[in-house]
C-alpha positions as CSV (number, residue, x, y, z in Angstrom):
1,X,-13.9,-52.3,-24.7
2,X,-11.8,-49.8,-26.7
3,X,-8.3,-49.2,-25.5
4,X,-7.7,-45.7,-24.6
5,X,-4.3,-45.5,-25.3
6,X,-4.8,-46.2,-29.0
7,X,-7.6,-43.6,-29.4
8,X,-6.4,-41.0,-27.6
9,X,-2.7,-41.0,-26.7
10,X,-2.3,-37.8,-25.8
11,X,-4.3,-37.8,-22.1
12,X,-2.7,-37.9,-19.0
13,X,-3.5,-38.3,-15.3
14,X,-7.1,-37.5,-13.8
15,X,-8.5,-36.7,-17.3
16,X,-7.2,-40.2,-18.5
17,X,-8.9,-41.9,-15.8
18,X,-12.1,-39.4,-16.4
19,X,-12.3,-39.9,-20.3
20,X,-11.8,-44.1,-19.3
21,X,-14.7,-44.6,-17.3
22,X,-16.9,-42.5,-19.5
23,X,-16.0,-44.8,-22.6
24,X,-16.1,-48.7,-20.8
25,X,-19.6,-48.9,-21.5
26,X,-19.1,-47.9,-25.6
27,X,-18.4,-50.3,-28.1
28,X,-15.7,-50.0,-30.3
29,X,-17.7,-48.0,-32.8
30,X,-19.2,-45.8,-29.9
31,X,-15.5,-45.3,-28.6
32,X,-14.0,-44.1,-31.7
33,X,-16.6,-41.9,-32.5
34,X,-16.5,-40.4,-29.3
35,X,-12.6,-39.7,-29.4
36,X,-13.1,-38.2,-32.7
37,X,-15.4,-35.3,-31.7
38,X,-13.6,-35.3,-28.1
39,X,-10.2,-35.0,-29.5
40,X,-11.7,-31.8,-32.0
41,X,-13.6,-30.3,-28.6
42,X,-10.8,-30.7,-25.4
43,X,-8.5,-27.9,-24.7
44,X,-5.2,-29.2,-23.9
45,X,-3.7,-27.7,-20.6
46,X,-0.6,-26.4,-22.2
47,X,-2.6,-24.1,-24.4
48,X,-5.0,-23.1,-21.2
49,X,-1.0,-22.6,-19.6
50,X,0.4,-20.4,-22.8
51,X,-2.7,-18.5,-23.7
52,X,-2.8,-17.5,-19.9
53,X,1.0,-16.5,-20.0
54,X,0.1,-14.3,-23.2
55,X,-2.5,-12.7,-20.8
56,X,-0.2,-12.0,-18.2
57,X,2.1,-10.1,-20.6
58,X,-0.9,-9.2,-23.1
59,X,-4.4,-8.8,-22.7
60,X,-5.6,-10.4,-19.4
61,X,-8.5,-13.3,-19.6
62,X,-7.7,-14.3,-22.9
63,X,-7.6,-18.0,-21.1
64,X,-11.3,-17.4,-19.8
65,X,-12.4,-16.8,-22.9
66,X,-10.8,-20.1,-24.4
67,X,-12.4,-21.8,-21.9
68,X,-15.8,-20.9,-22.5
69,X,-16.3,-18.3,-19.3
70,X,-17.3,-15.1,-21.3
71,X,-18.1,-13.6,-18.0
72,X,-15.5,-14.2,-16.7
73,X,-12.9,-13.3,-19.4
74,X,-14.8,-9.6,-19.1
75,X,-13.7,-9.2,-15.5
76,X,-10.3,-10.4,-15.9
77,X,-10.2,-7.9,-18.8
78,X,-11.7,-4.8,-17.4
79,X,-9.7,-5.4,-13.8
80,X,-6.5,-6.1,-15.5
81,X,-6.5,-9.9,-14.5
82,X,-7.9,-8.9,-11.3
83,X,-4.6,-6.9,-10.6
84,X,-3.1,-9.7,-11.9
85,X,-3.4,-11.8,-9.4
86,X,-6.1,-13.9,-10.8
87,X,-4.2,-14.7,-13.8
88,X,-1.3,-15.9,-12.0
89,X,-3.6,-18.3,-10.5
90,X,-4.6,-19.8,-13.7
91,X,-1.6,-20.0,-14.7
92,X,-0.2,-22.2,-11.8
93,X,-4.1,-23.4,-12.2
94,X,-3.9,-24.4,-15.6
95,X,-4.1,-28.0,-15.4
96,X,-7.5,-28.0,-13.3
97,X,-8.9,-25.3,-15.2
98,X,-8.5,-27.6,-18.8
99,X,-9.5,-30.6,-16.4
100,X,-13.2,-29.0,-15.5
101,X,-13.8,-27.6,-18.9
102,X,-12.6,-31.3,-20.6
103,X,-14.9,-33.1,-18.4
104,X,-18.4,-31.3,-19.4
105,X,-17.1,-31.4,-22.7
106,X,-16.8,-35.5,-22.1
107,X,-20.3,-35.7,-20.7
108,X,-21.8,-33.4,-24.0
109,X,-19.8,-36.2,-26.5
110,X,-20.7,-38.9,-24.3
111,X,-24.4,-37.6,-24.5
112,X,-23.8,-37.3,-28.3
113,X,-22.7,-40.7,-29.1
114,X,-24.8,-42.9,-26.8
115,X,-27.6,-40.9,-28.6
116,X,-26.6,-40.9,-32.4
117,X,-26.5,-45.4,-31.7
């Protein structure tokens, strides 16, 4: 089994835990090809946290948009961040938001690898 730590230093909590059990059944191979394309896919939370803070002073639902929610994004943008509000939610948010949108990109590389062996 590949050691985590070594491939990808940079996780932290549930995401850590998350990205662990969907690699114990990879060889080594299988493990460093998947943090390879994961690494180049995830969205780290601080960026979700400062691209959300440029929305509350810029253009609102910028951080939707980096996320992958185009629809989203639109109504953030046309309702000014939902008077705000919303974007102040993602903000304090920011860590679950990068959470869901790392783990379906997990599953998609997981799906990749376990495929391409």
């Amino acid at each position: 089994m590949a050691n985590i730590f070594e491939l990808m230093p940079m996780l932290q909590g549930e995401e850590l835990a998350y990205v662990q059990n969907v690699i114990k059944d990879m060889n080594e191979d299988q493990a460093k090809l998947f943090s390879n394309i994961y690494n180049v896919r995830r969205k780290d939370p601080q960026l979700v946290l400062l691209v959300a803070v440029l929305g509350f002073i810029g253009i609102a639902g910028v951080q939707r948009f980096v996320l992958g929610q185009i629809g989203m994004g639109l109504l953030y943008l046309f309702t000014a961040g939902l008077c705000l509000i919303g974007t102040i939610v993602d903000m304090v948010n920011h860590k679950r938001l990068a959470f869901e949108y790392n783990v379906v990109v997990a599953m998609e590389v997981s799906k990749i690898v376990k495929a391409s062996n």
